[in-house]
MARDO-584169 format. One record per residue (C-alpha): residue number from 1; residue in three letters; x, y, z. Coordinates in steps of 0.001 Angstrom, whole numbers, plus 500000, padded with zeros to 6 digits. Example, Ala and Ser with C-alpha at 12.3 -4.5 7.8 and 13.67 -1.06 7.14 Angstrom:
<sites>
SITE   pos   code       px       py       pz
SITE     1    ala   512300   495500   507800
SITE     2    ser   513670   498940   507140
</sites>
This chain:
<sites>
SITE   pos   code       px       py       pz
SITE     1    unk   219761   892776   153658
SITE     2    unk   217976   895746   153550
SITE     3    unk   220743   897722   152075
SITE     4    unk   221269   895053   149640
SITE     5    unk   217146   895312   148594
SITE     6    unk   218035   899144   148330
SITE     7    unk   220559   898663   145944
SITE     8    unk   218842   896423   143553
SITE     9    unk   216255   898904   143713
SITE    10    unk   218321   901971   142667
SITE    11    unk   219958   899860   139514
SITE    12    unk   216771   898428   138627
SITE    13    unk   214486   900444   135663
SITE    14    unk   211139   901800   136623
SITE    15    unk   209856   900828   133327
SITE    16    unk   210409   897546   132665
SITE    17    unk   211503   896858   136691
SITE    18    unk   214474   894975   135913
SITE    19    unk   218523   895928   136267
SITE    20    unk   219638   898823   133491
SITE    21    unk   220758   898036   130176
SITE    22    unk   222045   900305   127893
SITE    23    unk   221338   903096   131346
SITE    24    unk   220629   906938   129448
SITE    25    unk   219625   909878   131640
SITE    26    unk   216997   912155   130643
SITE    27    unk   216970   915950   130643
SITE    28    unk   214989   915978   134649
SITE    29    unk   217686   913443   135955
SITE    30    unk   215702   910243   135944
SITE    31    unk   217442   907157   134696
SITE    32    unk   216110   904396   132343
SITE    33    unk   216730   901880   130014
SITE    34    unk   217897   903217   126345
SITE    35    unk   214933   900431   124915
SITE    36    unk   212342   901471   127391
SITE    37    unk   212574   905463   126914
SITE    38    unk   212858   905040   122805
SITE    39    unk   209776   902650   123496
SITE    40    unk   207557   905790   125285
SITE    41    unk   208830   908218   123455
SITE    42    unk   208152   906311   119941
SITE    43    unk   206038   908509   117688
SITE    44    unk   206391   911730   119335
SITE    45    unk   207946   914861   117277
SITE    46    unk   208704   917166   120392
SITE    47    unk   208046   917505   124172
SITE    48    unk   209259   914124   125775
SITE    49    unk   207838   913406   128947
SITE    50    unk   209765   911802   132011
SITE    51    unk   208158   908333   132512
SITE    52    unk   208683   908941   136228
SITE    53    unk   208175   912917   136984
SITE    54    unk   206221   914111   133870
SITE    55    unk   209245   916803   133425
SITE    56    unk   209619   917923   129454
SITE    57    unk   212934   917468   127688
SITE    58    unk   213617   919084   124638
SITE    59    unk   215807   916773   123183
SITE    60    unk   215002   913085   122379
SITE    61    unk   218114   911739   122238
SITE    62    unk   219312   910697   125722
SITE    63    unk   222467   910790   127891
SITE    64    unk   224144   907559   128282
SITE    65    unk   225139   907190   131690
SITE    66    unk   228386   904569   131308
SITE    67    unk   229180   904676   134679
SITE    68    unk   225870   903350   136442
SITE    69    unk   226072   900919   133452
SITE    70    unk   229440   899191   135232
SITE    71    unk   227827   899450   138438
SITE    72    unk   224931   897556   137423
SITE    73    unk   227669   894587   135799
SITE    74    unk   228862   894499   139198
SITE    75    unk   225877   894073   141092
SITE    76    unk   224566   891549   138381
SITE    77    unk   227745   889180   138700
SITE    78    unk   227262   889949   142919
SITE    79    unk   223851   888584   142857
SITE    80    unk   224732   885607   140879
SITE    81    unk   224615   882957   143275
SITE    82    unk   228360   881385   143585
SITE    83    unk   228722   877415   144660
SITE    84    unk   231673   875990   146453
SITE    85    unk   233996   873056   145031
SITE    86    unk   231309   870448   146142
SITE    87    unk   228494   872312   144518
SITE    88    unk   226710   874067   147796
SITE    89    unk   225323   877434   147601
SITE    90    unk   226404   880218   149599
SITE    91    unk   224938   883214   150982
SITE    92    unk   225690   886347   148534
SITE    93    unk   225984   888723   151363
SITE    94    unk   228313   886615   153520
SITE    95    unk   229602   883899   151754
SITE    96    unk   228641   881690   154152
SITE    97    unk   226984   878055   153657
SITE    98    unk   222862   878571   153010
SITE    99    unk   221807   876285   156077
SITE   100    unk   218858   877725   157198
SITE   101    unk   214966   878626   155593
SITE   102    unk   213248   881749   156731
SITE   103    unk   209677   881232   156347
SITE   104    unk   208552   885075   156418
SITE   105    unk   210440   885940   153485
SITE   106    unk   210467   882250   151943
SITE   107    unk   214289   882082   151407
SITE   108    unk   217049   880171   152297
SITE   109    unk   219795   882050   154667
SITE   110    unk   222841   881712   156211
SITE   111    unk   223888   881725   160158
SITE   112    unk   224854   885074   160237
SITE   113    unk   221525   886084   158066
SITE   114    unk   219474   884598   161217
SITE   115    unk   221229   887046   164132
SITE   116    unk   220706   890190   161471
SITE   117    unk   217806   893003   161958
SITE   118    unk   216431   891508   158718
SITE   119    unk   215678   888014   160268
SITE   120    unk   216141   888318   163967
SITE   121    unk   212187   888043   164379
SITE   122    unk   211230   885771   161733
SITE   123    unk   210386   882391   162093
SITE   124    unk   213639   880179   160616
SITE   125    unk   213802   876495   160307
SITE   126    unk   216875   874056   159388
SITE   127    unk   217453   873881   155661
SITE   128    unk   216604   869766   155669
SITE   129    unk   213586   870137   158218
SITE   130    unk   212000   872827   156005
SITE   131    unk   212247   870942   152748
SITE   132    unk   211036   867827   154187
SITE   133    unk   207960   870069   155490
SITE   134    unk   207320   871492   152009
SITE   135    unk   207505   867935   150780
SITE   136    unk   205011   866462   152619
SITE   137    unk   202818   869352   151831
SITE   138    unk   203684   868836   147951
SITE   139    unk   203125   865605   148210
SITE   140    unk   199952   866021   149829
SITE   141    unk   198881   868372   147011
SITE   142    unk   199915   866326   144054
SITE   143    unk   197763   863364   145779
SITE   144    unk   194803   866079   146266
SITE   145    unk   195249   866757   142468
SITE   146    unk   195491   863150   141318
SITE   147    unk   192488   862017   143101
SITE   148    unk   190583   865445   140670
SITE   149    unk   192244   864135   137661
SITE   150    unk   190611   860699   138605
SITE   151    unk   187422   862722   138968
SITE   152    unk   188032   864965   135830
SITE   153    unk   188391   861512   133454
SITE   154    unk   185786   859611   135050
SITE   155    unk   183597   863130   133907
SITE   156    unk   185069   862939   130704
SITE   157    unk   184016   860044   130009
SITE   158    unk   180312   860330   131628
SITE   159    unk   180033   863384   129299
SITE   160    unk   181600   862601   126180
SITE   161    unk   178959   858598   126560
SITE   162    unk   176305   860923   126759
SITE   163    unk   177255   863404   123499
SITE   164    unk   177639   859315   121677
SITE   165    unk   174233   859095   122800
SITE   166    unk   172627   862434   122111
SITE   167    unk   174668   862448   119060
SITE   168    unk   173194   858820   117810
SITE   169    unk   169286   859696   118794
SITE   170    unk   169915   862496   116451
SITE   171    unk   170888   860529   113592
SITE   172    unk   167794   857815   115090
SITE   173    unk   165133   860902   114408
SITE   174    unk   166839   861797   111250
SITE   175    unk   166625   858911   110160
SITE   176    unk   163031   858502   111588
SITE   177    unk   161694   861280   110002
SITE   178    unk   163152   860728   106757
SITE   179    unk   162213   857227   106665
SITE   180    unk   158893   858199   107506
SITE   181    unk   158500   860928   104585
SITE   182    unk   160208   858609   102270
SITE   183    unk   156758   856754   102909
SITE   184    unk   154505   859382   102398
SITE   185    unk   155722   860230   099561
SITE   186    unk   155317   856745   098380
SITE   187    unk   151946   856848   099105
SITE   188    unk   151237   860202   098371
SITE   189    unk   152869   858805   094441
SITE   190    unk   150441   855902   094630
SITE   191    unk   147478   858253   095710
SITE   192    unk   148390   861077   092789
SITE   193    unk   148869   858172   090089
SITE   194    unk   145461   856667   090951
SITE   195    unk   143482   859900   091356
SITE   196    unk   145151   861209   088141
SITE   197    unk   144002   858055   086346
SITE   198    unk   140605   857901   087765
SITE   199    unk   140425   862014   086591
SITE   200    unk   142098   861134   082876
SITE   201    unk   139307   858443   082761
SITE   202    unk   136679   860692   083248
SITE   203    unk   138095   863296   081083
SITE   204    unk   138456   860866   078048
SITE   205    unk   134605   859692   078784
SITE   206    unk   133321   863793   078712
SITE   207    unk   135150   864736   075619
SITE   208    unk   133279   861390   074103
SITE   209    unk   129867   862677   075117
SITE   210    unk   130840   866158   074474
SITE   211    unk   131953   865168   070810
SITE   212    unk   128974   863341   069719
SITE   213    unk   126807   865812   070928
SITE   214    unk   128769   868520   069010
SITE   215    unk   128209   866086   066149
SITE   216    unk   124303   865882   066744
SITE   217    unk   123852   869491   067230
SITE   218    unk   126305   869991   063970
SITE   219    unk   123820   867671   061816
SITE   220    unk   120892   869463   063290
SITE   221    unk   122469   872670   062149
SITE   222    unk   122816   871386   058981
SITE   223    unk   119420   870046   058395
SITE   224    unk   117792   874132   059260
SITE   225    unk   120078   875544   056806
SITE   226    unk   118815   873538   054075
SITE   227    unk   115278   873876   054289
SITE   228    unk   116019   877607   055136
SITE   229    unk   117288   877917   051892
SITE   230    unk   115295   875722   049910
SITE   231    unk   112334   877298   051643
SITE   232    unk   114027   880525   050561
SITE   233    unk   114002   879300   047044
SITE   234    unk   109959   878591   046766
SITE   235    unk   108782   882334   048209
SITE   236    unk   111022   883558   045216
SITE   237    unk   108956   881223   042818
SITE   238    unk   105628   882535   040655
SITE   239    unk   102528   881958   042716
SITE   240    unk   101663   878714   040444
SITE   241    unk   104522   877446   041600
SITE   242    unk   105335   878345   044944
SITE   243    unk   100874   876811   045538
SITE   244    unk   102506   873218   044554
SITE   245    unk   103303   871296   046767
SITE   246    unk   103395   873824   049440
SITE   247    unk   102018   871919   052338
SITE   248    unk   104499   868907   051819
SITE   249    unk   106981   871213   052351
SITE   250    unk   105392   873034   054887
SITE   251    unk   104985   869613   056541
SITE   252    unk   109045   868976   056472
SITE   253    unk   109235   872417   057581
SITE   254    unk   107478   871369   061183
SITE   255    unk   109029   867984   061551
SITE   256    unk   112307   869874   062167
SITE   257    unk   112486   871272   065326
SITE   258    unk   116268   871922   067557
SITE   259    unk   116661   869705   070404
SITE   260    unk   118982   870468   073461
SITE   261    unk   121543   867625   074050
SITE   262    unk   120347   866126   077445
SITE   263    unk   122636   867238   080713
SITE   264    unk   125231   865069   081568
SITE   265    unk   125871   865161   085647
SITE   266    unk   129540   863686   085147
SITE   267    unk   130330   866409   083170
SITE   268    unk   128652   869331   085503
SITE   269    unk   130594   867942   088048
SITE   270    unk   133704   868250   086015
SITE   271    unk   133205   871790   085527
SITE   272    unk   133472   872000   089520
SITE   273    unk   136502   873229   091119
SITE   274    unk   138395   870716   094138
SITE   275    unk   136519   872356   096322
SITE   276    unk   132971   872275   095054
SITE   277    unk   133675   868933   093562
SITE   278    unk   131807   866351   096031
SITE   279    unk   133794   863306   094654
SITE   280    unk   137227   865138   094827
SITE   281    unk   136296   866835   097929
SITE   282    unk   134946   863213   099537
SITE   283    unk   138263   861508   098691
SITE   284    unk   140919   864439   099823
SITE   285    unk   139329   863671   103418
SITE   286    unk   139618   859919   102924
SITE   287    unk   143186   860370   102154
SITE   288    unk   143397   861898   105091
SITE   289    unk   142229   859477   107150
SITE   290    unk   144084   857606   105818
SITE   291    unk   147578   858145   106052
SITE   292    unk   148198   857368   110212
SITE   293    unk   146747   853903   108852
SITE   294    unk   148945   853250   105734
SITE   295    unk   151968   854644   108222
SITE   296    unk   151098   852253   110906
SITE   297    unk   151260   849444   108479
SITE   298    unk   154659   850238   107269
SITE   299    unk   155671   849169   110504
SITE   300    unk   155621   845398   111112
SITE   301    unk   154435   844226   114780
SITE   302    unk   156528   841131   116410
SITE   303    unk   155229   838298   115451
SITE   304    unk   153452   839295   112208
SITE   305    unk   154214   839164   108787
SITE   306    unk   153435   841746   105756
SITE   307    unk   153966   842049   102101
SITE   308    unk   155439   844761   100266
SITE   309    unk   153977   845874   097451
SITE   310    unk   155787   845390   093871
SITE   311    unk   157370   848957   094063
SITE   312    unk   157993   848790   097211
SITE   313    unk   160227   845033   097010
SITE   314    unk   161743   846938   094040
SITE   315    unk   162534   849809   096663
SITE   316    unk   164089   847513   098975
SITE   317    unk   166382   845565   096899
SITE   318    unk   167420   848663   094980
SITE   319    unk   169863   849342   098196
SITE   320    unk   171658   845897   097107
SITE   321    unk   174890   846352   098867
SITE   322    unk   178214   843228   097711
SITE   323    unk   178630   841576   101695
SITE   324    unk   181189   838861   101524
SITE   325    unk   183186   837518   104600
SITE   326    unk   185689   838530   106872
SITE   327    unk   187842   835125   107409
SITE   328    unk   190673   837255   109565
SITE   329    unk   186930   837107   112021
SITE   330    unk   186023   833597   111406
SITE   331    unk   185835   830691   113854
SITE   332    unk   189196   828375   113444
SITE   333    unk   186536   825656   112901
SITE   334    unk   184850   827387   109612
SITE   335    unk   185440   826980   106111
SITE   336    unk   185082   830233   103253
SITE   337    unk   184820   830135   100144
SITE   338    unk   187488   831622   097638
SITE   339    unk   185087   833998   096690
SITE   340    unk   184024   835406   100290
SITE   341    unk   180388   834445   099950
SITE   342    unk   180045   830967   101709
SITE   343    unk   180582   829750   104943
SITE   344    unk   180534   826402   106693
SITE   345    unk   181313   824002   109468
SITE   346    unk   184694   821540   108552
SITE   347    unk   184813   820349   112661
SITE   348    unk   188561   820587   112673
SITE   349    unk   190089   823289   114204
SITE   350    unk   192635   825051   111326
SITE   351    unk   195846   826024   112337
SITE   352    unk   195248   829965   112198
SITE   353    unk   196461   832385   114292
SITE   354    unk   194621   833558   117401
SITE   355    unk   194229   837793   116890
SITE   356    unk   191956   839934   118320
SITE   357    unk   189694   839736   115359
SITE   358    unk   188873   835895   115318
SITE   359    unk   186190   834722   117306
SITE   360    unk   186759   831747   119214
SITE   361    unk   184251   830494   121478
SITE   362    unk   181300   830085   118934
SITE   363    unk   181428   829700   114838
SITE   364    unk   180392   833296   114292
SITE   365    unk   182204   834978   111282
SITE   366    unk   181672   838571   110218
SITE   367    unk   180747   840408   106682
SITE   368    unk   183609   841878   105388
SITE   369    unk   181906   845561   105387
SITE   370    unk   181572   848327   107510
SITE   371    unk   178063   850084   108130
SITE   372    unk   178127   853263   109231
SITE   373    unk   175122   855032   107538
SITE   374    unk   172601   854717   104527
SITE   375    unk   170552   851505   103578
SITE   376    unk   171761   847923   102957
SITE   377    unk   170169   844962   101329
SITE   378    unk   171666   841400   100872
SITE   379    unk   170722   837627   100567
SITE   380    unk   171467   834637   102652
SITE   381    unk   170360   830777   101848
SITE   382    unk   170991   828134   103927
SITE   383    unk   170177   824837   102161
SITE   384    unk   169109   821970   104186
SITE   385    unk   170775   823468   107938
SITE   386    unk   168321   823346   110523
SITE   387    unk   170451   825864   112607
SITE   388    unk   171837   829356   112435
SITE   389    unk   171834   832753   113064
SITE   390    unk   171767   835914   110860
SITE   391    unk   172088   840046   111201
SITE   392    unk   174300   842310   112353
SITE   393    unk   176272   842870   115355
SITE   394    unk   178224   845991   116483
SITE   395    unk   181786   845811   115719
SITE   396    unk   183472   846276   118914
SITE   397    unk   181312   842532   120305
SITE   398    unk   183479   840696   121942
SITE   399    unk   185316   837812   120038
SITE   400    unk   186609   835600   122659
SITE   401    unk   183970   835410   125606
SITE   402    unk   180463   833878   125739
SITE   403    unk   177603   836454   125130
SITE   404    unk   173756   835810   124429
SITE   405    unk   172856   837491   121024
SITE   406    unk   170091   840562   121560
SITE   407    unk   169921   843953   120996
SITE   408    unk   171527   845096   124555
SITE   409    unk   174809   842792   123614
SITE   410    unk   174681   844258   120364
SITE   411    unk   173351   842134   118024
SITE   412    unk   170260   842494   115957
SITE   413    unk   169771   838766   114952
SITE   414    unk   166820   835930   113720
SITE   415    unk   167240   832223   113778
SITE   416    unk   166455   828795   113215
SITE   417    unk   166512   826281   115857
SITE   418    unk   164587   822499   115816
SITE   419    unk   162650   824113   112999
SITE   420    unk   161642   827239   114919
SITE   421    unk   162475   830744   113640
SITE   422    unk   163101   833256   115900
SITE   423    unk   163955   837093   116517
SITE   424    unk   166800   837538   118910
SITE   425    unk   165002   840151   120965
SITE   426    unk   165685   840545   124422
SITE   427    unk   162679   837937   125539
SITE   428    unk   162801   835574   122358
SITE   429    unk   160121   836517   119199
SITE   430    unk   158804   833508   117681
SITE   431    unk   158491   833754   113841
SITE   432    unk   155265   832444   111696
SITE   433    unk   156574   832249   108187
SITE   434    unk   153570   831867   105814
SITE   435    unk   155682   829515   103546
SITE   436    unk   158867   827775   104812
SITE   437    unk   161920   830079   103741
SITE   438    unk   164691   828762   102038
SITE   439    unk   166378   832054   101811
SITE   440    unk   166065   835361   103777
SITE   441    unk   166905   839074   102905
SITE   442    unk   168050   841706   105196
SITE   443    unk   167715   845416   104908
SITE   444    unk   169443   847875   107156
SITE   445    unk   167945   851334   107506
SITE   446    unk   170958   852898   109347
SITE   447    unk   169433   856194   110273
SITE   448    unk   166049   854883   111042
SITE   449    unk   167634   852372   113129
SITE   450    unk   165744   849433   111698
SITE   451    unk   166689   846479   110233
SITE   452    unk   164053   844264   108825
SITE   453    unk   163918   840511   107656
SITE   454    unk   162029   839320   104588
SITE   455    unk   161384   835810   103616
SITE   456    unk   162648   836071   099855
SITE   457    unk   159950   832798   098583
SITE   458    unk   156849   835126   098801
SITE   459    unk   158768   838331   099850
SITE   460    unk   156933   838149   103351
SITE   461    unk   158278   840593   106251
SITE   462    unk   158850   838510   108957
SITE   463    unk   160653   841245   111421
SITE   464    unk   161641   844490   112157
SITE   465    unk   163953   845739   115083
SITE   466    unk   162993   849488   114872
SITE   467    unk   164089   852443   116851
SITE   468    unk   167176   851020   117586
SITE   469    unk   170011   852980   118508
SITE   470    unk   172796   851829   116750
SITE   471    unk   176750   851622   117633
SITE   472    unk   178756   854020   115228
SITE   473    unk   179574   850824   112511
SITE   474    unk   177930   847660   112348
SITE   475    unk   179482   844018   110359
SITE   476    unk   176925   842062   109260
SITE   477    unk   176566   838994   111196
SITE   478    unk   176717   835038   110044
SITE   479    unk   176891   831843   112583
SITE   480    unk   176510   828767   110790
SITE   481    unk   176799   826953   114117
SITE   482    unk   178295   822902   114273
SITE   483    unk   177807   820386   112053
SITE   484    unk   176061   818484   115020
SITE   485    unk   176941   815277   113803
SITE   486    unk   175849   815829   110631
SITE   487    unk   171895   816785   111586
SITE   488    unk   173191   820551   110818
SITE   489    unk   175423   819997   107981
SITE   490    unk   175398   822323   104745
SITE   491    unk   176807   825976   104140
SITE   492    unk   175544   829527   104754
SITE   493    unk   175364   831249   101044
SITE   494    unk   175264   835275   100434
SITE   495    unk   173271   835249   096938
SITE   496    unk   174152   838126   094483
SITE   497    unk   171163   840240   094108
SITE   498    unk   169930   841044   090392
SITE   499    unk   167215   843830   089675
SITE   500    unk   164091   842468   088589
</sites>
C-alpha cells in the first residue's frame, strides 16, 4: 500500500496535486502539467522559474514528456475501481473481494490488505458490522439535526412575529404622529384665520380714523392758507384801506388756531411689533396653552360623545371610500343585493357552496375591500332592526368557529342589542347617543390605528378604538344577525356618500 501511495505521488502534479495531463519537463528536471506551468509562467518575457526548485530556464516552451504521460493512463485505469459480474468491488491491489473496514485509514480492504505492514496494527472491523456502526451514528446525527431544525423554525417564527410587530407599531406612530399634526395644523388654520381676521378688522378701523383725521388736518390746512393770503392781500393795501375793517379780520385771524388730532391707543398699539404688542403677545401664550387641550379633545373618551366641527365633518367624509359586499363571505342564510350594498336575513339556508371564505356559524358577511393603509369613510342604516353589529375585522378571522367579537379576536365592532348600543371592547362600552341613530358612519385611520363611529343624525362621535395595532388588511365588517321571528327583521344598507 505504501508503494502504491508512492506511486500516485510521483504521477501526481505539484501544482494542481492531481495525476499529469499533458506531463512537460522543465529545463531543472521537474515535471508538471502543460496547463499549470503556462498558468505560472503567464505574463513573463524571460527567466521562468521552477514552481518546485526556483531553478531559471531560458526557454518557455517546455519538454513534453510522452512517456510518463502513458504511465500515468495506466495508473489512472489501475486505480479505477473494477466490480465483478454481480456488481462487488474489489481490492485494486489484490483483486480480492473488499470485506473488511479499516478504521485508521477509513477505507474498506481486503483479507490480504489486513495481514499487510500497512494494516497489520490498525483497528479493522467486518464490512457489514462497520456500516451498521456508521449508521447508527448517522442516524443519530440526522435526529440531532432534526430536533435544531425544529428549534431553528420555531425561532423563525418567534423572530419574524416580532419584526410583524415592530414593523406594525411603526406604521401605529407614523400614523400617530401624522394624525396628530394633521390636527395641529387644523387648528393652527383655525387660529391663523381668526387672528388674521381679528388683525384685518383692526386694520380697516385705523385707516378709518387715520383718514378722517388726514381729512380734518387737510381742511385745517386749507383754512391757514386762505387767510394767509388774504391777510397777505390787506398789508399790500393803502393805509385807508388796510385801517377798515382791520380788527374783524384780525378777529378771524385768532379764531383759527391748528389742533392736533387726539391719540388713538388702538392705533399706537398697531405700530407695535409681536413682541411689544400686549394683545398679540397675550394671545400667542394662550395659544399655547392651549393646544394639549384642543389635542386632548380630538380624542373621544369611552363612553362620551363629541361633535366635529363643520370642517372637520367635511374632513371626515372627504375619505369616502365605495364598500359593497363580499357574498363568496356571506352566511348561507343572508340575502345581497344585486348591487352589493344591502344585506339581510331570508332564514333559509341557500344552497351555496361551503369554501373557506363563507362564514357559517353566525350571519356575518364581509365588505368586499381590502384595507391595508390610508383613511376610509362609509355609511350604514339599518331601518327598523333592533340588532346588529358593525366595523371591521381582520381578514384572516376565522369563518367557521364561534369567536366573541373584540379587539384581541380581531374585530373592532359597535352594536345594538334590546335597544342598547355598545362598543365591542374587551369589557363591553355602553353607548349614550344624544339622539337615537338611524344611521352610523365609520372612519378608519389605518396608520393611526383608530377607527371611530359617528352617529350621522347630528354627526355625534360616539367611539373611538385608538392605538390599535392593526393586522396587515382589514374587511369591513357587517352582521345583520336573525330575523328572530320577525322582532329583528329589515336589511343592513351601505348609503353612498355625497359631498356636502
Amino acid at each position: 500500500m505504501a508503494a502504491n501511495r508512492q506511486l500516485k505521488e510521483e504521477a501526481t502534479c505539484s501544482i494542481c496535486l492531481e495525476y499529469f495531463s499533458d506531463p512537460v519537463s522543465v529545463e531543472c528536471g521537474h515535471v508538471f502539467c502543460l496547463s499549470c506551468i503556462t498558468r505560472c509562467w503567464e505574463g513573463l518575457q524571460t527567466d521562468f522559474p521552477c514552481p518546485e526548485c526556483r531553478e531559471i530556464s531560458r526557454s518557455k516552451i517546455p519538454r513534453p514528456h510522452r512517456r510518463l504521460g502513458n504511465i500515468v493512463e495506466l495508473l489512472k485505469q489501475l486505480h479505477t475501481p473494477s466490480a465483478t459480474p454481480q456488481g462487488e468491488n474489489l481490492c485494486r491491489e489484490h483483486d480480492e473481494k473488499l470485506k473488511l473496514f479499516c478504521e485508521d485509514d477509513q477505507e474498506p480492504i481486503c483479507v490480504i490488505c489486513r495481514e499487510s505492514k500497512d494494516h497489520k496494527a490498525h483497528s479493522v472491523l467486518p464490512m457489514q458490522e462497520a456500516a451498521q456502526e456508521y449508521k447508527k451514528t448517522l442516524h443519530g446525527q440526522v435526529e440531532r439535526l432534526k430536533k435544531e431544525l425544529e428549534f431553528l423554525q420555531t425561532w423563525l417564527a418567534e423572530e419574524s412575529k416580532t419584526a410583524s410587530k415592530v414593523e406594525g407599531n411603526f406604521k401605529n406612530q407614523v400614523g400617530v404622529i401624522r394624525s396628530t399634526f394633521e390636527l395641529l395644523k387644523t387648528f393652527l388654520d383655525k387660529e391663523e384665520q381668526q387672528l388674521l381676521s381679528k388683525l384685518e378688522n383692526e386694520h380697516k378701523e385705523n385707516m378709518k380714523n387715520i383718514q378722517e383725521k388726514l381729512s380734518d388736518l387737510e381742511k385745517q390746512q386749507s383754512t391757514h392758507q386762505d387767510i394767509i393770503t388774504e391777510m397777505e392781500g390787506k398789508c399790500q393795501q393803502q393805509d385807508v384801506e388796510l385801517l377798515k375793517d382791520v380788527k374783524i379780520f384780525l378777529n378771524r385771524c385768532n379764531t383759527v388756531k391748528a389742533q392736533k388730532p387726539p391719540e388713538d391707543a388702538v392705533v399706537e398699539r398697531t405700530l407695535k411689533s409681536i413682541g411689544e404688542n400686549s394683545s398679540l403677545q397675550d394671545k400667542l401664550l394662550e395659544l399655547k396653552e392651549t393646544f394639549p387641550a384642543e389635542l386632548e379633545s380630538s380624542y373621544i373618551k369611552p363612553g362620551e360623545s363629541t361633535f366635529p366641527t363643520e370642517r372637520e365633518w367635511t374632513y371626515i367624509r372627504s375619505w369616502a371610500t365605495a364598500v359593497t359586499l363580499d357574498p363568496d363571505t356571506a352566511y348561507r342564510e343572508l340575502i345581497l343585493s344585486e348591487d352589493g350594498r344591502s344585506v339581510r336575513h331570508g332564514d333559509i339556508k341557500q344552497d351555496l357552496s361551503d369554501t373557506p371564505q363563507r362564514f357559517t356559524t353566525f350571519s356575518d358577511v364581509l365588505g368586499t375591500q381590502k384595507l391595508s393603509s390610508g383613511r376610509h369613510y362609509w355609511e350604514v342604516e339599518w331601518g327598523y332592526k333592533t340588532i346588529f353589529t358593525l366595523g371591521v375585522c381582520d381578514e384572516a378571522v376565522s369563518r367557521k368557529g364561534q369567536s366573541t367579537p373584540s379587539p384581541e379576536n380581531g374585530y373592532w365592532t359597535v352594536s345594538l342589542s334590546d335597544g342598547k348600543y355598545e362598543a365591542n371592547t374587551s369589557l363591553l362600552t355602553p353607548l349614550f347617543p344624544s339622539v337615537p341613530p338611524k344611521a352610523v358612519a365609520l372612519f378608519l385611520d389605518y396608520e393611526a390605528g383608530r377607527l371611530s363611529v359617528y352617529n350621522v343624525n347630528d354627526r355625534s362621535q360616539l367611539f373611538t378604538f385608538s392605538g390599535a395595532s392593526f393586522p396587515p388588511t382589514l374587511r369591513p365588517f357587517f352582521s345583520p344577525e336573525t330575523n328572530d321571528e320577525g322582532k329583528n327583521g329589515g336589511t343592513l344598507r351601505i348609503l353612498p356618500v355625497t359631498q356636502d
